[in-house]
C-alpha positions in Angstrom: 104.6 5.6 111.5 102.3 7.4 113.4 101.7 7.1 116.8 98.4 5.0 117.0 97.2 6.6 120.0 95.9 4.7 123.2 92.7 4.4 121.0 94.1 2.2 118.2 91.1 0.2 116.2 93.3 -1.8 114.1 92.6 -5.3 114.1 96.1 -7.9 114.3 95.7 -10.5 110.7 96.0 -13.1 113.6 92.5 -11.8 115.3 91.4 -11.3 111.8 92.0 -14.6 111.1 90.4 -16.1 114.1 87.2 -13.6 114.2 86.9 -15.0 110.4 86.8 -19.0 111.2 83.7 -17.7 114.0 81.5 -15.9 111.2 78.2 -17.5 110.8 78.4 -17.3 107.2 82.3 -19.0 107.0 80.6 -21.6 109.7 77.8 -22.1 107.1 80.3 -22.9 104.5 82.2 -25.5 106.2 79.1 -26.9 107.3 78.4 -27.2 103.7 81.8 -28.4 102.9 81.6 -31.2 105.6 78.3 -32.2 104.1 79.2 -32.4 100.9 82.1 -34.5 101.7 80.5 -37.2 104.2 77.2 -36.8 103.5 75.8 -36.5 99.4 76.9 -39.9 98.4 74.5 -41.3 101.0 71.9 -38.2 100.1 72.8 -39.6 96.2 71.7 -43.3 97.4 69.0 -42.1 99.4 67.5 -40.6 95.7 68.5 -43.4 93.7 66.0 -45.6 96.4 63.5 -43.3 96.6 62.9 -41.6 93.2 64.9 -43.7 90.8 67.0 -40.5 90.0 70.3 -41.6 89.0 73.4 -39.7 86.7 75.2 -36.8 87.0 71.3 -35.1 88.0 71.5 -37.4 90.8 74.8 -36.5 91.9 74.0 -32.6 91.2 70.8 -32.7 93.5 72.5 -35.0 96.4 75.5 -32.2 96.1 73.1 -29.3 96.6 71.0 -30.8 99.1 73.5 -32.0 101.4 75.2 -28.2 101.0 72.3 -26.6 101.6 71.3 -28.7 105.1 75.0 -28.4 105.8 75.2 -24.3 105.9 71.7 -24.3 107.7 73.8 -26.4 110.5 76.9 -24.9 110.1 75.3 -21.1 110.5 73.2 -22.2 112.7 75.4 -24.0 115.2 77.5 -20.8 114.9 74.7 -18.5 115.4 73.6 -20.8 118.6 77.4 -20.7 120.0 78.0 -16.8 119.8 74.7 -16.6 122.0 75.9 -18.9 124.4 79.1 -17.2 124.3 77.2 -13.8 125.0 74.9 -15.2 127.7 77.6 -16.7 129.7 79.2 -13.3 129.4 76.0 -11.5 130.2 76.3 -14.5 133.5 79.5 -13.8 134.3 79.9 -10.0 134.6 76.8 -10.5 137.4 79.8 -11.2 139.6 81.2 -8.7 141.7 83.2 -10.4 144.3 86.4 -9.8 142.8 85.6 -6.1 143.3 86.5 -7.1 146.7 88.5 -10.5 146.7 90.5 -10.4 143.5 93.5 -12.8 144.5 91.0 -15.4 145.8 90.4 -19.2 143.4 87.1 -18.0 142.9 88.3 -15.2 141.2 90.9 -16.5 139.2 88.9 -19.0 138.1 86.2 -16.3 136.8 88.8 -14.3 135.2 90.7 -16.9 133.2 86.9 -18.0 131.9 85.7 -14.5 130.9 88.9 -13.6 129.2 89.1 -16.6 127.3 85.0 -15.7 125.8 85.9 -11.7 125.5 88.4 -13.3 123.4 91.4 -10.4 122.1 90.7 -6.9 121.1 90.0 -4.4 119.9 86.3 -4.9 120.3 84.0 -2.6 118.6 82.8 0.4 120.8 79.2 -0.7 121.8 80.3 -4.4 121.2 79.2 -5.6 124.9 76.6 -3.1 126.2 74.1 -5.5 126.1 75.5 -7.6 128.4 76.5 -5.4 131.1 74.4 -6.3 134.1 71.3 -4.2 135.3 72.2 -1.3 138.6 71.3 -3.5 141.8 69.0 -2.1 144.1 70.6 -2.1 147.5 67.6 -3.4 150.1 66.0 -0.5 152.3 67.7 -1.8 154.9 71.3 -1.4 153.8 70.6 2.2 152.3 68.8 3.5 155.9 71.9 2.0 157.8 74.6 3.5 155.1 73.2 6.3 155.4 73.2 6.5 159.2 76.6 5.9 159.3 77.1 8.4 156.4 75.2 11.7 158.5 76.2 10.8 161.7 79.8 12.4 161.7 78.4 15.7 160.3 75.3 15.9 162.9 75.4 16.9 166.9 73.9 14.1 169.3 70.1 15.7 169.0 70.4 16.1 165.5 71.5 12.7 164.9 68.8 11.3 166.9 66.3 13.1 165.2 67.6 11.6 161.7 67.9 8.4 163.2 63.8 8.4 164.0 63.1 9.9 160.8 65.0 6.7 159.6 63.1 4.2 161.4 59.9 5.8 160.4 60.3 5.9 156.5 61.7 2.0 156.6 58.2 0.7 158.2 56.2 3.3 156.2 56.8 5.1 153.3 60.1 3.6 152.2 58.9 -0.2 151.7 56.2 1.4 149.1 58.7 3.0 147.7 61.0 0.2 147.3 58.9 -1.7 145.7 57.9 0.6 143.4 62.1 0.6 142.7 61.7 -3.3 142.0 59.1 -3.1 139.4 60.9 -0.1 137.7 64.3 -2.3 137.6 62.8 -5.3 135.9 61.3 -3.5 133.3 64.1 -0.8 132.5 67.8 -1.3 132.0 68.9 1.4 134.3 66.0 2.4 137.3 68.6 4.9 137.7 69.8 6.9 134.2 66.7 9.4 133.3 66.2 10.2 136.6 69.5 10.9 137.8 70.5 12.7 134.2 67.1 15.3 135.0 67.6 15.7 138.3 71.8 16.3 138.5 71.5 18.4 135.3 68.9 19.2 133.1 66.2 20.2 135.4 69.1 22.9 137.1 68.1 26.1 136.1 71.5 28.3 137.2 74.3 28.6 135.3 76.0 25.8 133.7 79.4 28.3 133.2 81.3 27.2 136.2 78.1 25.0 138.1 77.9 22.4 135.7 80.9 22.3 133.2 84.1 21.3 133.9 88.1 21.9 132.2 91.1 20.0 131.5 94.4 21.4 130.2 98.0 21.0 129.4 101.2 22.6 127.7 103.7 21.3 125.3 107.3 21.9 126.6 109.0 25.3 124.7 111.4 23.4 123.3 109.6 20.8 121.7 106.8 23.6 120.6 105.4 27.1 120.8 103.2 27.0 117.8 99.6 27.4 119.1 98.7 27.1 115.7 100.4 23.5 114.8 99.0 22.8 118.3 95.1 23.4 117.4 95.7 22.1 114.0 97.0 18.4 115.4 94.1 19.1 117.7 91.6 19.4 115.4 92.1 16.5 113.4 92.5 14.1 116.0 89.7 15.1 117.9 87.9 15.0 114.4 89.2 11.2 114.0 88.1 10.2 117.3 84.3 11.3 116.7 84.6 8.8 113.5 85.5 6.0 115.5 82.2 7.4 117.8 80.2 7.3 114.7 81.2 3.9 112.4 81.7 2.1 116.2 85.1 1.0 115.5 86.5 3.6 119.1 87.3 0.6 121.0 85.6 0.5 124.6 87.3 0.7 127.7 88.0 -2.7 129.7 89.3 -3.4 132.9 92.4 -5.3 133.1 91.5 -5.7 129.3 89.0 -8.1 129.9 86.0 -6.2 132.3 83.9 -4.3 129.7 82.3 -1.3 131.0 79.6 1.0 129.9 80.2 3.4 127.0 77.0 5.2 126.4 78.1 8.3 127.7 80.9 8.4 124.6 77.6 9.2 122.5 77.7 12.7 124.3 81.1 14.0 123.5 81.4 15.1 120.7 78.2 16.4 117.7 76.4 17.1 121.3 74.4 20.0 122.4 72.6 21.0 125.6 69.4 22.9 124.3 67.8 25.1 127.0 64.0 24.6 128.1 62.0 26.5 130.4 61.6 23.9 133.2 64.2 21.1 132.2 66.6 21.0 129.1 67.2 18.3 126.7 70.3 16.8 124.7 70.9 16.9 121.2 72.9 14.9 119.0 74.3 15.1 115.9 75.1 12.1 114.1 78.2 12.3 111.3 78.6 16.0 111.1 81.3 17.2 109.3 82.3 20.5 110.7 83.9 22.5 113.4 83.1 25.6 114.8 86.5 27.9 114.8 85.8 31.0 117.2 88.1 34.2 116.9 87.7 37.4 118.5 84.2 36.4 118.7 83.8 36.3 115.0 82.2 32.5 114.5 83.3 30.9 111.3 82.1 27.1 110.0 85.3 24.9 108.9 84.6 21.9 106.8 86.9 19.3 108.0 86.4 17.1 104.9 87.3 17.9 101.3 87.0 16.0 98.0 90.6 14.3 96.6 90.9 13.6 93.2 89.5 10.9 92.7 86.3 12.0 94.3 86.5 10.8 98.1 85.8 12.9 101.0 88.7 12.7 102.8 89.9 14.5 106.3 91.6 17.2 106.0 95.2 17.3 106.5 97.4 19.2 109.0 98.8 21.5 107.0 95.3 21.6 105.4 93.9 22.6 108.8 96.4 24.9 109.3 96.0 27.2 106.4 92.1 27.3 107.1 92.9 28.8 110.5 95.7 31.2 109.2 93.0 32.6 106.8 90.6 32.7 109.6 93.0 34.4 111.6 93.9 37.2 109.1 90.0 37.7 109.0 89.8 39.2 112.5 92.5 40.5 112.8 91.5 43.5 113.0 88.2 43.2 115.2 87.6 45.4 118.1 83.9 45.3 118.8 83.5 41.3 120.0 80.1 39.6 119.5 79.3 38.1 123.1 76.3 36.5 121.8 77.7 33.0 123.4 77.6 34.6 127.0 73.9 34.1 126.6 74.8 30.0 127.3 76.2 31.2 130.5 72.8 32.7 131.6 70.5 31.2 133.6 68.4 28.1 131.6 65.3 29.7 131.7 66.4 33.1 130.2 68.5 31.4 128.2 66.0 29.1 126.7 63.7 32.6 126.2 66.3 34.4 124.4 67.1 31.2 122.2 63.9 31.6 121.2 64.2 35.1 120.1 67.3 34.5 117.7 65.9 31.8 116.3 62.7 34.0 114.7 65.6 35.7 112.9 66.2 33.4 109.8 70.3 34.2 109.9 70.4 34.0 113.7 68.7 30.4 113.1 71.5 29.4 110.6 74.3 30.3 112.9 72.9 28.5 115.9 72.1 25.3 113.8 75.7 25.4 112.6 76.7 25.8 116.5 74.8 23.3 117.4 75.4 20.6 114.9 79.2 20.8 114.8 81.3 18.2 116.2 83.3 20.6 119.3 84.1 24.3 118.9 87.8 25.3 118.5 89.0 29.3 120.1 91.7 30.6 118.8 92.2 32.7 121.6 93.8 35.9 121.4 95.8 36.2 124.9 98.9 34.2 126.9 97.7 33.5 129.9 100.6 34.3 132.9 100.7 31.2 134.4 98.7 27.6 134.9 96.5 29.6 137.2 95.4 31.5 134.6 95.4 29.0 132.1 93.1 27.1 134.4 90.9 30.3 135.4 90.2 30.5 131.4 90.1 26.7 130.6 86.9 26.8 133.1 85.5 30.5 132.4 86.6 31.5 129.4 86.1 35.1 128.6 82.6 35.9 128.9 82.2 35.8 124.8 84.3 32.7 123.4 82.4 29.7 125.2 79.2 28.4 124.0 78.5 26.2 127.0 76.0 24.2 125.7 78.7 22.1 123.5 79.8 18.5 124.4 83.6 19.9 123.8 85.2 23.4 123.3 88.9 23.7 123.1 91.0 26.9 123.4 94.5 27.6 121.8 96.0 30.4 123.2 98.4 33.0 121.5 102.3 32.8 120.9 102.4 29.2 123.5 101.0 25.7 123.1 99.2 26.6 126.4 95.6 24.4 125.8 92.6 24.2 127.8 89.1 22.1 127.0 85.9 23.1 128.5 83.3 20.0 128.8 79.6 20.0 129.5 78.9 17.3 131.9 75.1 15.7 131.7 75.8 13.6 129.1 79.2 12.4 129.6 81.6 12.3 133.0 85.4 13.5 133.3 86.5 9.8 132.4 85.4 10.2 129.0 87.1 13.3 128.4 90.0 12.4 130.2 90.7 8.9 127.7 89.7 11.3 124.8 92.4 13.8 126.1 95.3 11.1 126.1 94.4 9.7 123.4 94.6 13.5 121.9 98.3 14.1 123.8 99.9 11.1 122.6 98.8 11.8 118.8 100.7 15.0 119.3 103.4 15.3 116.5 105.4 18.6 115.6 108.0 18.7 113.2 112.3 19.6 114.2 111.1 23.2 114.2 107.5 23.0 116.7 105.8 23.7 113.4 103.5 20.5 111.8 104.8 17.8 110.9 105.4 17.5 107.1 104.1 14.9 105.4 106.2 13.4 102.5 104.2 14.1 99.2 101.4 15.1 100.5 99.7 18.2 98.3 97.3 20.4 99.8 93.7 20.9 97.7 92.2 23.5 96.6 89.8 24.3 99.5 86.9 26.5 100.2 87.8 29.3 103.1 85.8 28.7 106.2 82.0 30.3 106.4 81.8 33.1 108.7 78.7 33.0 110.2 76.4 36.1 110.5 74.3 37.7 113.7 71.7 39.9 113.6 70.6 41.8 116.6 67.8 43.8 117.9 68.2 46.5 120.7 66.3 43.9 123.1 68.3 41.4 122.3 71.8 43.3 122.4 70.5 44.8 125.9 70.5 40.8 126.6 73.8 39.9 125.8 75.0 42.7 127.2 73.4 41.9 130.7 74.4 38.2 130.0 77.9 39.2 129.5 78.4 41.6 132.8 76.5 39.1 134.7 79.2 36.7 133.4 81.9 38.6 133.9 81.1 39.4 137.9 80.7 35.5 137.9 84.3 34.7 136.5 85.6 37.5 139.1 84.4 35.6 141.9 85.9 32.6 141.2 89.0 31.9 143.5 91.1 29.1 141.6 94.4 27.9 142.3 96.8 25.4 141.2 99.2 23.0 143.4 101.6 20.3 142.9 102.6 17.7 146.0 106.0 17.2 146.8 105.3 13.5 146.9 102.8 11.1 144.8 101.8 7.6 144.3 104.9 5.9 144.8 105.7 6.8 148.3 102.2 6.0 149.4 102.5 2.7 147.6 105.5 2.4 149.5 103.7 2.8 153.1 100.9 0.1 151.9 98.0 2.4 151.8 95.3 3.2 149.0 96.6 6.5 147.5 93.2 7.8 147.2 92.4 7.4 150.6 95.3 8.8 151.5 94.2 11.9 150.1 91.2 11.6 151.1 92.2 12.1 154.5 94.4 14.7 153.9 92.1 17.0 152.5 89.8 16.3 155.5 93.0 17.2 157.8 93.6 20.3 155.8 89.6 21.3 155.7 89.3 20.7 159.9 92.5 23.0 160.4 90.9 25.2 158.3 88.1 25.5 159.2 87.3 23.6 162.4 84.6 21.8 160.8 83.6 18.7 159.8 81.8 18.7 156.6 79.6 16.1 153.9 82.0 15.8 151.5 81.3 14.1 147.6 83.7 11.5 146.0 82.3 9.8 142.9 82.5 6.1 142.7 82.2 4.8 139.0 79.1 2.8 137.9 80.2 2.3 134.8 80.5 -2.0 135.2 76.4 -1.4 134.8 74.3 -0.6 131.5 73.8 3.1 131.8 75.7 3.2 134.6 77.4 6.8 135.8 78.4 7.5 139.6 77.4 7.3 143.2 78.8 9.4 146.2 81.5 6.8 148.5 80.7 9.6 151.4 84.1 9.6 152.2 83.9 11.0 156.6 83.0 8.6 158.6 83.5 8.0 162.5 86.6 6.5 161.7 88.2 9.7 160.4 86.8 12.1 162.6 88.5 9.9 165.4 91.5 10.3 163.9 91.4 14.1 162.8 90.7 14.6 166.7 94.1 12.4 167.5 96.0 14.3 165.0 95.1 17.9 167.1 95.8 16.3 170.5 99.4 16.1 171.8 99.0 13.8 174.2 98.1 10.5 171.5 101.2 8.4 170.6 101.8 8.4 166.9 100.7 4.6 166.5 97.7 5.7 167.9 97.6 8.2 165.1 98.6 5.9 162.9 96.5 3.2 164.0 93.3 5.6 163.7 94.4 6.6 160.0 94.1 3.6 158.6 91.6 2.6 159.8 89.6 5.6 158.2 91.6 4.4 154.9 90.3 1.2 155.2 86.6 2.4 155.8 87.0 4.6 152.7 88.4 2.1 150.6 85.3 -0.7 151.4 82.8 1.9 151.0 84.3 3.1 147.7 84.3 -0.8 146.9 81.2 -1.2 147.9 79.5 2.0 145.4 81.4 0.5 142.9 79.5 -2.4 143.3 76.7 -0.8 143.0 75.5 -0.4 146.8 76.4 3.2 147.7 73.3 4.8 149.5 72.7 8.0 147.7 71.6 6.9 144.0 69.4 4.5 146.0 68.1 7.5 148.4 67.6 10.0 145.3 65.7 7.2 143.4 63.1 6.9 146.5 62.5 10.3 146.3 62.0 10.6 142.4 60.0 7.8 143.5 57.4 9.6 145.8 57.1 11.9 143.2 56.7 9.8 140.6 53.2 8.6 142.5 52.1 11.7 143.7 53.4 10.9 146.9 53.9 13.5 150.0 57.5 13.6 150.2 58.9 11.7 153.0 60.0 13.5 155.7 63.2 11.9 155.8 64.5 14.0 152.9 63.4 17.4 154.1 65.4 16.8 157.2 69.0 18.8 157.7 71.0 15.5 157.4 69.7 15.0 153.6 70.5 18.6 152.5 73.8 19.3 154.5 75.2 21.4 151.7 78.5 19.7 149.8 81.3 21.5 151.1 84.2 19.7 149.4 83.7 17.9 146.6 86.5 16.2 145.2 87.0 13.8 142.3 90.0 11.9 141.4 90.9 11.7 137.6 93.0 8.2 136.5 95.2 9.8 133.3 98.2 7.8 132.4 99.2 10.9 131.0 103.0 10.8 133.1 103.8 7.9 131.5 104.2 8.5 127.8 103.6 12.1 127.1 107.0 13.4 127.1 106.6 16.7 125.3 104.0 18.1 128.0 104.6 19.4 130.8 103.4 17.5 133.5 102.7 20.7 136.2 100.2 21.8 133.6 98.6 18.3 133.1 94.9 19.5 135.5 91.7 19.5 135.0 88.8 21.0 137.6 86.0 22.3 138.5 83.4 24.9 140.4 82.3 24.2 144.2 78.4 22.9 144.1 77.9 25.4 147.3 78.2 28.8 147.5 80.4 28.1 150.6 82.3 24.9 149.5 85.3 23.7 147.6 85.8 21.7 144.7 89.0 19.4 144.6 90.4 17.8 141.7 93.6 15.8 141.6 95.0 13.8 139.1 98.5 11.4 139.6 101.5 12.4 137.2 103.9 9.5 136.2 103.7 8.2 140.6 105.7 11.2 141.8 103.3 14.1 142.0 99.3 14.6 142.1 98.1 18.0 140.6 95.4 19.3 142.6 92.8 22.0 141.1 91.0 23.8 143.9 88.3 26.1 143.4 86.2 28.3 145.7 84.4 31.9 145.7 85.9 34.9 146.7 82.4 36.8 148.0 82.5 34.2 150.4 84.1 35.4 153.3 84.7 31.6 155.4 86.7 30.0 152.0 90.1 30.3 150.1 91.0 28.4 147.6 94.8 29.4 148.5 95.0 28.8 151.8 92.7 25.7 151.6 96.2 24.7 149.3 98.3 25.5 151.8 96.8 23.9 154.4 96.7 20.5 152.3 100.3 21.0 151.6 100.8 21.4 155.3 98.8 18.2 156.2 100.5 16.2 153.4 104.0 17.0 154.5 102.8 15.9 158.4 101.7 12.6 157.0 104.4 12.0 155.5 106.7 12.5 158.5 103.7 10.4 160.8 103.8 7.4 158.6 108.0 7.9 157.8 108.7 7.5 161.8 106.8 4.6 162.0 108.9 3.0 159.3 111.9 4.8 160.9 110.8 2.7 164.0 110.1 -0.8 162.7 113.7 -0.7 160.9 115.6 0.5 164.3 113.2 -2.6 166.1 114.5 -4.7 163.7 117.8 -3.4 163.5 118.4 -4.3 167.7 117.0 -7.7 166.9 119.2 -8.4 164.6 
């Protein structure tokens, strides 16, 4: 059988079986049952006193009456106990101490109650969002003094000071308005947060969303399991095409925390039959709900492919793999020939507002209109690209830019297939749904990878391939102004991609070993890519780490604001020869520590910038003059790292990849910044995706890598000589 992915719906017969017993109807009917039995003769007597009814009419009313007040109690009793069930849910998931004490009685006790009402799984996908708890509002209090001890590390003495009175003033003047302004929008939303932070992170942008906003993951199959890009997409294709039905009839089932924490899934609406749609001033999402095609792309040539087909007996059914396979072999032999490539889609890659204007102008054009409506209602786009790319650099470079013509940004998903290898890369838009998403999707994806002995598809025993319609290629029609457009779109594009300084790199040394020295492998790395940054560049810089806020309805991210004193302390012991290395030591975990409570601590829903961002959407919201507090230079210290850690499991199971290739990644948010993202492979090895620009003189993404590896290996040999220590200690006393 099949490998059911980590996504598997099915339902055990001993679930079944116990789901069954808590149906209001099945209730209803024992209720009747019971009432029948213990009940009619007296409802029979109670006739016989009453009316004088007696006989079989008697017996046939008592027998009816009694089963009709017994399924009204039965159902009813059922119906009251799965809404006690759900509200001591609902009461339960307010409790968030086990973020931070999760081996205290308390704890245990709270876990061992809420597993026992989750009851077992698979749930269905939106089963529990309406008992996730509401975002908290942190007090002004806590946010001002977070966010004091977020700037302060980035700011000189005078600057600080400055902040610190701008800080003061808007907690005893503007802020408490604001606040409670905050309050009132919590109790009547559930998120105060969602709309505001999904306009102002993304749709209200108006650059680029090619590199700014979208983000990539890839991965290879080993050579000798596979070099068949086109049994590759074609696996692809259908899976991916599976997992949008789960979206659609609700059976995908949601993600849980140690299989009993539900967390929020609205983002999975995003995915996949999702489209961005430019506007002039702020853009808005589309979605498509059961669509039934893909978009194949192939030398720029765009071609509709139905991915269901009638059987024999009438059913739409999903196409096959072999069924897919043809489709695209036809589609292939189609363009073969194509040397002039329609770059219409490097029109996405423009900026919003000329974007949204040219939109415009195709859709006047009846068979332009067609084609985008068919773009923009499919489920994902799939490229069959026409290139090997070198090496994972390049496979990276094109999983995140593309080629100027084969990316239609606005989709949830596009994934590439690249010639003569089972190189593969995904390109994501990112306001409606994060990397976590993706990244479950994506493993889910891997592990339903099959090829047959010879890296072709897998044949399926008797299966027999219908008689399909070819794909429909879709049509353009343009004017000079709007060929002028794409043209200008496309070289604007293409100087874009140019700039963009991407590298890939693997540690020599992953989870395990820092599991080993009892220290939080994020915050490990955390601190090493400050050590690398300072040696870098001297500098000490606001740097972005998402938290998740997913155990809230609507829930997304918040920055943990990963420098504090704590690590600046110790970068400045790392540089001077005259501290011991406990000292060192001493001083790096400590800044471990503080990174680990405050990413607790946003996870739990009391990080300071979602709170900050909603006081300012706040002031605008009433028309207010905008504090001064957020036109000062602490609130708009420019990002220079922003990193992001992405959990994949893909190490484990996924033996037919290869795990070097396993990345995803993203563009810096500042023209003079990095953007970091690692992932852990199997505990021995993190892959690390750095990006930068090449026009800017003061970063590189290359030597930003080597200076990480560099501060890694140094770590290593600190925290290894400490060990080295303690066993030679222990060694004399023994």
């Amino acid at each position: 059988m099949a490998n059911p992915g980590i996504k598997d719906p099915r339902v055990s017969r001993s679930t079944r079986a116990v789901r069954l017993l808590f149906r209001r109807p099945v209730a209803g009917f024992v209720g009747s049952a019971i009432a029948v039995r213990f009940a009619g003769g007296h409802v029979e007597k109670a006739l016989l006193s009453t009316t004088g009814i007696d006989g079989p009419v008697a017996q046939a009313v008592a027998i009816a009456g009694a089963s009709a007040i017994g399924y009204g109690l039965g159902y009813g009793s059922m119906a009251a106990l799965q809404k006690l069930r759900r509200e001591l849910i609902a009461f339960l998931l307010t409790y968030k101490s086990w973020i931070f004490e999760q081996t205290s009685t308390k704890t245990k006790l709270w876990a061992v109650l809420l597993k026992f009402l989750i009851g077992p799984g698979p749930h269905r996908l939106f089963e529990f969002e309406d008992v996730l708890p509401r975002l908290p509002l942190p007090t002004l209090q806590q946010t001002c003094s977070k966010y004091l001890d977020t700037v302060r590390p980035l700011l000189t003495v005078e600057e600080y000071a400055n902040t610190e009175d701008l800080v003061k003033s808007f907690e005893v003047n503007q802020g408490p308005v604001l606040q409670k302004y905050l309050m009132e929008r919590r109790q009547k939303l559930r998120s105060w947060l969602a709309d505001w932070w999904l306009t102002t992170a993304y749709l209200s942008r108006r650059e680029s969303i090619a590199v700014n906003v979208n983000f990539y993951m890839m991965s290879t199959v080993k050579p000798e399991i596979s070099v068949n890009n086109l049994a590759r997409c074609s696996n692809s294709l259908r899976v991916i095409t599976r997992y949008y039905e789960m979206i659609q009839d609700r059976s995908l089932p949601p993600d849980m925390i140690m299989d009993m924490i539900p967390v929020c899934m609205e983002s999975v609406r995003f995915m996949l039959g999702s489209c961005r749609i430019p506007g002039d001033h702020v853009d808005t999402l589309s979605l498509t709900a059961n669509s039934r095609h893909v978009i194949v792309i192939s030398k720029g040539v765009y071609f509709r492919l139905d991915m269901y087909a009638l059987d024999q007996d009438g059913k739409s059914r999903i196409l096959s793999n072999a069924e897919i396979k043809s489709q695209l072999l036809w589609i292939l032999e189609q363009t073969k020939d194509v040397a002039d490539v329609n770059a219409v889609a490097s029109l996405t890659a423009d900026n919003r507002q000329e974007w949204a204007k040219n939109r415009r102008h195709l859709l006047t054009n009846p068979v332009n209109a067609e084609s985008i409506r068919e773009i923009e209602t499919s489920i994902f786009i799939a490229v069959l690209g026409d290139r090997t790319p070198r090496d994972e650099n390049e496979q990276a470079l094109l999983g995140l830019t593309g080629d100027g013509a084969n990316r239609w940004f606005d989709k949830g998903l596009t994934v590439e297939f690249f010639d003569k290898t089972t190189m593969a890369v995904g390109n994501m838009e990112h306001s409606g749904a994060d990397a976590t998403h993706f990244n479950i999707m994506w493993e889910h994806c891997l592990q339903m990878e099959e090829f047959g002995p010879d890296g072709d598809i897998k044949v399926v025993p008797g299966e027999k391939p219908r008689n399909l319609d070819p794909p429909k290629r879709l049509s353009w029609e343009f004017n000079n102004e709007m060929q002028s457009a794409i043209d200008r779109a496309l070289q604007q594009y293409n100087d874009m991609k140019s700039d963009v300084d991407l590298v890939i790199y693997h540690t020599k040394y992953g989870k395990r070993w820092m599991k080993k020295q009892n220290v939080s492998p994020d915050g490990f790395l955390q601190m090493a890519v400050q050590l690398a940054y300072w040696r870098l560049h001297r500098e000490i810089t606001k740097t972005y780490e998402p938290a998740s806020h997913r155990l809230f309805a609507l829930g997304r991210t918040d920055n943990i604001n990963p420098v504090s004193d704590h690590s600046v302390t110790w970068l400045k012991t790392m540089e001077d020869p005259n501290v011991t290395d406990d000292v060192k030591i001493r001083c790096l975990l400590d800044a471990i520590a503080y990174q680990s409570r405050v990413r607790l601590e946003a996870t739990a829903g009391y990080g300071s910038d979602r709170h900050l961002l909603g006081l300012a959407c706040a002031a605008r919201e009433l028309g207010m003059d905008m504090p001064p507090i957020f036109a000062d230079k602490a609130y708009n210290l420019p990002m220079k790292l922003s990193t992001s850690q992405v959990p994949t499991n893909v190490g484990y199971y996924s033996d037919h990849l290869i795990l070097d290739s396993c990345v995803g990644g993203f563009g810096p948010v500042c023209h003079e910044g990095y953007g970091l993202l690692y992932c852990n492979m199997a505990n021995d090895m993190f892959n690390f995706n750095i990006t930068s620009w090449k026009s800017c003189e003061n970063t590189d993404s290359r030597m930003l890598a080597k200076a990480l590896d560099g501060a890694l290996e140094d770590l290593k040999t600190l925290l290894e000589k400490k060990h080295t220590s303690n066993g030679a200690m222990n060694q004399r006393k023994g």
